[in-house]
SEMARRO-709840 format. One record per atom (N, C-alpha, C): residue in three letters; x, y, z. Coordinates in steps of 0.1 Angstrom, whole numbers, plus 5000, padded with zeros to 4 digits. Layout:
ALAXYZ ...
END
This chain:
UNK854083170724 UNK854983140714 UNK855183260704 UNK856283280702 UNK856483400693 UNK856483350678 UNK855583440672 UNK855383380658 UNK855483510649 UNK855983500636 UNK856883640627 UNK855183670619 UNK854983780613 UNK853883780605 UNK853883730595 UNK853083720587 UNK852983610575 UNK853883670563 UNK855183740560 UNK855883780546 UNK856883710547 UNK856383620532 UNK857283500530 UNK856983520517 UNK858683510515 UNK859283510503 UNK859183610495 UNK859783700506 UNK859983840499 UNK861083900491 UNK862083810491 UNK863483840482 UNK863083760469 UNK861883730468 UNK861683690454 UNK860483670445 UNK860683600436 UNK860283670422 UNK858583680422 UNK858183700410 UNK856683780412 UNK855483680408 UNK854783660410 UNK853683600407 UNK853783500393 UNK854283600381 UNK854083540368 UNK855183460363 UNK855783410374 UNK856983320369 UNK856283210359 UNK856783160351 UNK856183040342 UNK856382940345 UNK855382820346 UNK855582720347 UNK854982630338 UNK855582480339 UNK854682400334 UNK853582370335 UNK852282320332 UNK851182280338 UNK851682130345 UNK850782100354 UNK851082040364 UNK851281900358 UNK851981840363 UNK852781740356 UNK852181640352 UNK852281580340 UNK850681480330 UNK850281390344 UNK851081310349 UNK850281240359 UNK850881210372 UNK850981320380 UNK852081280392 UNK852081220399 UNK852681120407 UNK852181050411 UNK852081060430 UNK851181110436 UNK851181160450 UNK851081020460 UNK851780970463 UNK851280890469 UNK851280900482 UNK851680790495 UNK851380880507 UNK852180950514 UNK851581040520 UNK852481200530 UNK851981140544 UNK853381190552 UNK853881160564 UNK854281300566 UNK853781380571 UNK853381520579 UNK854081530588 UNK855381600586 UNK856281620596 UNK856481750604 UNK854881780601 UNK855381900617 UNK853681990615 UNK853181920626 UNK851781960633 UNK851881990644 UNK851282060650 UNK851082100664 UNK849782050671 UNK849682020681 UNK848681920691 UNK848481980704 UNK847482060709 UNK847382140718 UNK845882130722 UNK845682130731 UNK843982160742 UNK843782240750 UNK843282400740 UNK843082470751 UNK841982460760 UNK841482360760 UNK840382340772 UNK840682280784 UNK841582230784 UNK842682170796 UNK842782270807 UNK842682210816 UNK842982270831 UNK844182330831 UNK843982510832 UNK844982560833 UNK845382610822 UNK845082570808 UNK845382650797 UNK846382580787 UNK846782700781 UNK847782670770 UNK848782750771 UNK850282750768 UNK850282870765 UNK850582930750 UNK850082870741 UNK849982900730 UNK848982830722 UNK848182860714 UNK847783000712 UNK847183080719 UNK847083230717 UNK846383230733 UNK844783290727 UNK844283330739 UNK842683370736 UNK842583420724 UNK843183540723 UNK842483620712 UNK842283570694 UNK843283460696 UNK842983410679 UNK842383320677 UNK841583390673 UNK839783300671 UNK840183210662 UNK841183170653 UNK841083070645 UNK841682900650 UNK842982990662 UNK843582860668 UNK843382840680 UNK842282930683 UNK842282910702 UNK841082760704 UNK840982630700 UNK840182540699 UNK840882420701 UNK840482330707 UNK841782210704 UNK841882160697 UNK842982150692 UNK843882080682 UNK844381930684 UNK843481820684 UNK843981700683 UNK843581580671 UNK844781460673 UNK844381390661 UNK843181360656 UNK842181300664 UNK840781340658 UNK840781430645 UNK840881540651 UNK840281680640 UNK841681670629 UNK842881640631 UNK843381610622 UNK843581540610 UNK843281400616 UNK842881300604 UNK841381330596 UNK840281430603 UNK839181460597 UNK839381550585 UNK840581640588 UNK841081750582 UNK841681660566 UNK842381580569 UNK843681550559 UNK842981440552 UNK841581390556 UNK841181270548 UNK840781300536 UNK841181160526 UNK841281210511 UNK842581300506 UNK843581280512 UNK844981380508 UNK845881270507 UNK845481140511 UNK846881040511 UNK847981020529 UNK847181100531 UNK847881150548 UNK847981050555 UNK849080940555 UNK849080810565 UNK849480840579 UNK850080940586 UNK850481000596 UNK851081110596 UNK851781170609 UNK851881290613 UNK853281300626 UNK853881370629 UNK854781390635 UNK854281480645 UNK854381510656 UNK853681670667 UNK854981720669 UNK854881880666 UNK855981940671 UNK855482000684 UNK856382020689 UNK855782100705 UNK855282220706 UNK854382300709 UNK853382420711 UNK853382460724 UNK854482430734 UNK854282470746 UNK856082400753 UNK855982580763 UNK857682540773 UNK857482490788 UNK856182420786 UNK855582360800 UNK856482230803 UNK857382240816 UNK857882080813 UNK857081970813 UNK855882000819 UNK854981880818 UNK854381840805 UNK854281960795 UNK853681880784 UNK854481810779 UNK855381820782 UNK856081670769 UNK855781590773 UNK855381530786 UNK854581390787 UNK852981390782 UNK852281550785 UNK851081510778 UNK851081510762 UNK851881570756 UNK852181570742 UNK852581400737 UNK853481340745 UNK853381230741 UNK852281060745 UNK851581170754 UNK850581070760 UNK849381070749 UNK849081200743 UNK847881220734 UNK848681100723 UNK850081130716 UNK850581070705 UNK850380920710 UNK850680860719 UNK850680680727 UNK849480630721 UNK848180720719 UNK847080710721 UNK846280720705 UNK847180740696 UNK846680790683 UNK847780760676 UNK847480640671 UNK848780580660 UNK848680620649 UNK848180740644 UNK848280830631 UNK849680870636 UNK849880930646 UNK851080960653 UNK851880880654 UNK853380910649 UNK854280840647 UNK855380850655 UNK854981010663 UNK856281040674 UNK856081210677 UNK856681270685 UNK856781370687 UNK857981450690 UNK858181560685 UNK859481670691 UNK859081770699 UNK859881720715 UNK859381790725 UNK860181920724 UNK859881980741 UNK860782130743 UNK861682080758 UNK862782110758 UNK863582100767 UNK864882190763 UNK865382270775 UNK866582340769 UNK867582280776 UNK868982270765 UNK870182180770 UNK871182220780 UNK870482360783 UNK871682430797 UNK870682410809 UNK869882370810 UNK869082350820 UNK869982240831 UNK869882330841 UNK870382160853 UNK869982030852 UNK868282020850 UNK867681890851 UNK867681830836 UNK868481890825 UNK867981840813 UNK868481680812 UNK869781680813 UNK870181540812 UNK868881430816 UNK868881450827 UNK867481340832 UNK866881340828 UNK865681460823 UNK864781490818 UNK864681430798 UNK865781450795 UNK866381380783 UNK866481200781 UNK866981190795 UNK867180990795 UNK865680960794 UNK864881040806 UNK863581000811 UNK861980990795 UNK862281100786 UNK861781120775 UNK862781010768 UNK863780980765 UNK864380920754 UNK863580760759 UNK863280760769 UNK862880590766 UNK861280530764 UNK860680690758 UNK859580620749 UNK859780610737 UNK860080540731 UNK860580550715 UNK859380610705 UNK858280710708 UNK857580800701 UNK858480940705 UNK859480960713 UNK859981100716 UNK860781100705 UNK861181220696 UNK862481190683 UNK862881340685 UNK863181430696 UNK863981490697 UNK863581620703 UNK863981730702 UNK863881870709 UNK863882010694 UNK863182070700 UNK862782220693 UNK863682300700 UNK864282400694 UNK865382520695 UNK865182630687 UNK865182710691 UNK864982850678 UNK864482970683 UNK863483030673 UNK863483160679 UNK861883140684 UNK861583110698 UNK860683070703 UNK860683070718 UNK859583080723 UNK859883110737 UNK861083170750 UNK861083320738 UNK861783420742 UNK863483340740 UNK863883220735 UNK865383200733 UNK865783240722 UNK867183230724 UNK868283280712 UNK869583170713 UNK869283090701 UNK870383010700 UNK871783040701 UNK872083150691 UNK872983230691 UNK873483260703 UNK873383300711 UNK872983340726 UNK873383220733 UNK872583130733 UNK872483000743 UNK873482920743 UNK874282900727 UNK874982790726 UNK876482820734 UNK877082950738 UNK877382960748 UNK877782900762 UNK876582940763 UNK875782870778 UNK876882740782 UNK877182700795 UNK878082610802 UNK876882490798 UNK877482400793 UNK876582250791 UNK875582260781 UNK875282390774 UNK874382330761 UNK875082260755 UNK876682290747 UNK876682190736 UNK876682070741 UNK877582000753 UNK877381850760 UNK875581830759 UNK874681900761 UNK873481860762 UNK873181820748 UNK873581910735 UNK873181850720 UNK873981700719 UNK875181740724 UNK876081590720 UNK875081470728 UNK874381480739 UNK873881380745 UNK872581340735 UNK872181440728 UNK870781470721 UNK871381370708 UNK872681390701 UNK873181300694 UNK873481180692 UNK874181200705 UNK874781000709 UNK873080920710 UNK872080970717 UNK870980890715 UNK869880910707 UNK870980980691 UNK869780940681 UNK868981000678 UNK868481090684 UNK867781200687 UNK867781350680 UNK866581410670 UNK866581550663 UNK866481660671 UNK867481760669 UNK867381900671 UNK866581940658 UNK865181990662 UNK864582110653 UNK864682230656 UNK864882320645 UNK864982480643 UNK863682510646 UNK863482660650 UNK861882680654 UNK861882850648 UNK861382900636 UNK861382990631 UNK862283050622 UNK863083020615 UNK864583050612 UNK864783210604 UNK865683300606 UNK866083390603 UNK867583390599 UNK868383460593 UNK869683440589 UNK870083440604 UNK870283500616 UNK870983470626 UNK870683340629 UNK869383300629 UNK869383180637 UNK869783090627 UNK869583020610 UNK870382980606 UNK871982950604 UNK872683100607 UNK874283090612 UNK874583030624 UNK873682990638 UNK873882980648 UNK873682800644 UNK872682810637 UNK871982630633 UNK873482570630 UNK874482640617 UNK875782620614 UNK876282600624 UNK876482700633 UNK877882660646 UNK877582550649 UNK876182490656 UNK875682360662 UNK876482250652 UNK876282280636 UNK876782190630 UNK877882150630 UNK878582220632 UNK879982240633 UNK880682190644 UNK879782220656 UNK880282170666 UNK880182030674 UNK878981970667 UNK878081830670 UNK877681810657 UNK878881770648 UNK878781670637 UNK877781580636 UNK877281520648 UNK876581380642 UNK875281410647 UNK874981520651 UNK873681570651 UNK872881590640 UNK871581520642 UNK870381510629 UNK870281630636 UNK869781770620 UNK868981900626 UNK868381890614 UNK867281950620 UNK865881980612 UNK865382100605 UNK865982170602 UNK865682340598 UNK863982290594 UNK863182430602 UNK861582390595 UNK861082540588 UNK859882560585 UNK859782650577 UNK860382780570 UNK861782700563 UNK862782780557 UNK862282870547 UNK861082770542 UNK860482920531 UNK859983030537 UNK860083040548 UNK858983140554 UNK860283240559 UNK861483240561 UNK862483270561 UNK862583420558 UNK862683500561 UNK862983630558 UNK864783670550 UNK864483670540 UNK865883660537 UNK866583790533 UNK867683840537 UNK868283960546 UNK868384020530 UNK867984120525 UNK867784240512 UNK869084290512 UNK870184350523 UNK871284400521 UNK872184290513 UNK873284300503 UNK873484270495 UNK874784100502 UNK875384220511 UNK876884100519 UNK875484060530 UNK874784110540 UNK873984030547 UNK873083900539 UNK872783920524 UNK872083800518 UNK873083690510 UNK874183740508 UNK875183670506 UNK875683570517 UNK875983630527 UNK876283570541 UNK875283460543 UNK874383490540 UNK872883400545 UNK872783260537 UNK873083270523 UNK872883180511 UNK874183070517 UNK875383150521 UNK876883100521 UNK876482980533 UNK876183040547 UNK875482950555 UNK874882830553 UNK873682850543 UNK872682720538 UNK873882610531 UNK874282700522 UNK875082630513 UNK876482560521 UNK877082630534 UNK877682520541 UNK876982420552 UNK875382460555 UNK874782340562 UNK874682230552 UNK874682280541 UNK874082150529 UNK874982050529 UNK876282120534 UNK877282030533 UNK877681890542 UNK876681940556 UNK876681850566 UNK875081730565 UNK875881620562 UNK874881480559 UNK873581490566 UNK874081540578 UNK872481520584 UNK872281610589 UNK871981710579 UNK870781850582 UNK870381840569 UNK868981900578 UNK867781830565 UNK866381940568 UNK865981990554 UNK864582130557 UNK863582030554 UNK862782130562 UNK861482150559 UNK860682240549 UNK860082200542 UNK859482240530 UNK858082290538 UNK858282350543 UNK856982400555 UNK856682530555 UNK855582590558 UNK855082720558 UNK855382780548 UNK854782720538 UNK854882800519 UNK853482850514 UNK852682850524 UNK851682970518 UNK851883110517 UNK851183210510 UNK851683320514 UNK850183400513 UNK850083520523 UNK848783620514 UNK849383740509 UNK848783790498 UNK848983920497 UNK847683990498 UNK847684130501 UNK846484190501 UNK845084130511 UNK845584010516 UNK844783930523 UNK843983800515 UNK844683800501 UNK844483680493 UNK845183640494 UNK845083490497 UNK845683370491 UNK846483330477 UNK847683330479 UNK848283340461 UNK848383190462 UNK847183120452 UNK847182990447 UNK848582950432 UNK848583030433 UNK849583010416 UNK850582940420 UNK850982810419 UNK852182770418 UNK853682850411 UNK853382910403 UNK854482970398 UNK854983070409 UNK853983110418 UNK854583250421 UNK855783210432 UNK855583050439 UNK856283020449 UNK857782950444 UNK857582910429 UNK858782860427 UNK860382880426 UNK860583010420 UNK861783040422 UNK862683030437 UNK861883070447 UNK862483050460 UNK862382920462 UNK861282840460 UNK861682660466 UNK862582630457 UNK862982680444 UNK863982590436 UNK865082630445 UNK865382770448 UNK866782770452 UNK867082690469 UNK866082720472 UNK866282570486 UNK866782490478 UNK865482400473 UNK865782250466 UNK867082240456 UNK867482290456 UNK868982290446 UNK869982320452 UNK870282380465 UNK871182380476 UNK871182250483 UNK870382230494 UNK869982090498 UNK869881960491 UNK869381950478 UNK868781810470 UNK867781760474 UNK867081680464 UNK865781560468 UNK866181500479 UNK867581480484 UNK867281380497 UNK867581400507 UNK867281580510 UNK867481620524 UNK866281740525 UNK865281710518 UNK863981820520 UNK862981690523 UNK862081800532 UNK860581680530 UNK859481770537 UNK857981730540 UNK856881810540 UNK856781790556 UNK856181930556 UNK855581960567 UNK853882070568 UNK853282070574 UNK851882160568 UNK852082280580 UNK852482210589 UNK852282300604 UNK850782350606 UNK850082240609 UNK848382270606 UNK848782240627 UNK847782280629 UNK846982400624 UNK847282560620 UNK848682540628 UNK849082730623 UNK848582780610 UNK848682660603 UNK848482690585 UNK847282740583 UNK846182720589 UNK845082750588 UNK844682930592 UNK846082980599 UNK845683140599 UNK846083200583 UNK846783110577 UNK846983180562 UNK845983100549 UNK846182970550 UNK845182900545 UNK844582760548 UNK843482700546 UNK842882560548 UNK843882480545 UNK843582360545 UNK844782210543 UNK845082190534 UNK843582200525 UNK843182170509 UNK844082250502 UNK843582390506 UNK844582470494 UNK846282470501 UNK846982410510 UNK848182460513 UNK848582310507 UNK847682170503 UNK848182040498 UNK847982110483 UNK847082180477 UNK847382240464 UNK848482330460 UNK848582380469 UNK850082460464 UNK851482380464 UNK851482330476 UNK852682260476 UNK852782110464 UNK851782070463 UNK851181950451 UNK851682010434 UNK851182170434 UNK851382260425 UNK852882240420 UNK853982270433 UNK855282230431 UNK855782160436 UNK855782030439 UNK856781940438 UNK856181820431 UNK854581870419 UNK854481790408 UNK855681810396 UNK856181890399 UNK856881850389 UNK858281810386 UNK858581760399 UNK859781660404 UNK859381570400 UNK860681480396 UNK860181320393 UNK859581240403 UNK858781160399 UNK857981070410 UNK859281000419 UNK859880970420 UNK861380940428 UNK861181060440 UNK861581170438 UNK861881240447 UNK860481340455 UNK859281290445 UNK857781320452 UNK857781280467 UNK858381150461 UNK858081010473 UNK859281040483 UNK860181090477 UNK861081110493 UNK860881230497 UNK859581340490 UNK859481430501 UNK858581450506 UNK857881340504 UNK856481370512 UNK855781200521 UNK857081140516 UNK857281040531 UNK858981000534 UNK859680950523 UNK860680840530 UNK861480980534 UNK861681100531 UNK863081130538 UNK862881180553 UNK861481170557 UNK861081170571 UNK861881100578 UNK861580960572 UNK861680810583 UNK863680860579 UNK864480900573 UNK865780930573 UNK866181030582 UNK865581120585 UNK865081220592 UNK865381150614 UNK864081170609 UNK863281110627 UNK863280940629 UNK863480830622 UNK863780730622 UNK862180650628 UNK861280700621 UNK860280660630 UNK859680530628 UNK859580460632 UNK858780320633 UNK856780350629 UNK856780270620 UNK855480270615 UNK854680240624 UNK852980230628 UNK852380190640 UNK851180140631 UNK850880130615 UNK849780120608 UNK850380040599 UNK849879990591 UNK849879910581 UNK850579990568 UNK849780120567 UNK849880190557 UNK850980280556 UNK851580280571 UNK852580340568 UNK853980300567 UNK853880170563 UNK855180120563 UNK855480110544 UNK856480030542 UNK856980000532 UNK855779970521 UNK855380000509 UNK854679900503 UNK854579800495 
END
């Protein structure tokens, strides 16, 4: 899997932005984790991501160690994004989720110009833990590029008619313009843009203009909806805990989009090559305490279930 290095949020502001202190009493209640990865590199045959040499994620990664991770955070479940272009793992990706009702569903990998996809699509759509497909800049594709292709867009329209999320998979200003065209072209398509903060946003003056213009016409389409995902950052090889330093760039998301088209994702374990769970639930805790409790709660559970439509499997993660 192709993954960008860690400079995020580099078109913006510095460290000492001001902020409030964290808000008299926020109210956190529970998070629905919309985008983890679930992988066993001890499996027969491998993985193909992560691979050997990164000693921090070459271990398995499953709910177990998850919920050990996130206990004491409010964490009532989790979403799996896909970590592999194996066709067979989308059945083991959703066989581990069948088996672990922390798990609320999964977004597999399948590409929509593929001959076998249609099937491959009916055959995944009829476990109702599948909620859609990953697209982006990931396993050597290019949306931009793809959407082209004879039968992708019929393959998103089929991904539409049943209900079903297209997620973004790394986003850059190309691939956000290309996320547009989809919109454009498959109106009733739920898309998922995911770690927008982590976004490289283009320093030439008409190229970052171009880029903002984009967001600001996906915002326009009802159902596309970010992820508030991969917002740690290091500098110097520290960890910048200050909530202030991350704010200016999430406000200008959150003020394009609104409270009720953003929601949380940790992307753990990846998170864990920049920081632990603890500090990536303190940073992000840092900023969106100081949203009103209204829109805490729709982004760190209900705008999921608007999202991915997912059916509770616990007690706790339903209505309260």
């Amino acid at each position: 899997m192709q993954r960008r290095e860690f400079v995020k949020l580099a078109a913006y502001g510095a460290a000492g932005l001001a902020m409030r202190p964290a808000a008299a009493s926020p109210r956190f209640g529970k998070i629905l984790d919309g985008h983890i990865h679930l992988f066993d590199p001890t499996r027969p045959g491998g993985v193909p991501w992560p691979t050997k040499d990164n000693a921090v994620l070459y271990k398995p990664a499953l709910p177990e160690r998850y919920e050990a991770v996130t206990a004491g955070f409010g964490v009532v479940g989790a979403i799996a994004i896909e970590a592999s272009d194996l066709p067979a793992d989308n059945e083991w990706l959703l066989d581990v989720v069948r088996r672990h009702p922390v798990m609320v569903g999964a977004i597999g990998d399948l590409d929509p110009a593929a001959h076998d996809y249609m099937a491959r699509l009916e055959k995944l759509h009829r476990d109702p833990l599948f909620l859609g497909i990953r697209y982006g800049n990931l396993w050597d594709r290019d949306l931009a590029v793809d959407i082209a292709k004879p039968g992708f867009v019929d393959g998103l329209k089929a991904l539409a008619q049943a209900g079903l999320v297209l997620e973004s998979a790394n986003p850059d200003a190309r691939l956000i313009h290309a996320i547009l065209e989809v919109a454009e072209k498959v109106p009733g398509l739920t898309i998922a843009i995911d770690h927008l903060p982590h976004a490289p946003v283009p320093t030439e003056a008409a190229a970052r203009d171009a880029y903002w213009s984009d967001l600001g016409k996906l915002a326009e389409h009802p159902r596309v909806f970010v992820k508030l995902s991969e917002i740690p950052v290091r500098r110097n090889d520290k960890l910048i805990t200050d909530p202030g330093f991350y704010r200016e760039a999430l406000d200008r998301i959150w003020d394009v989009f609104g409270e009720d088209r953003i929601y949380f994702g940790s992307d753990w374990p990846n998170s864990d090559t920049v920081a632990p769970f603890a500090e990536t639930m303190s940073i992000v805790r840092g900023y969106v305490g100081q949203k009103s409790e209204a829109a805490q709660e729709k982004y760190f559970w209900k705008n999921s279930i608007a999202v991915y439509k997912w059916k509770p499997r616990r007690a706790n993660q339903g209505a309260e």
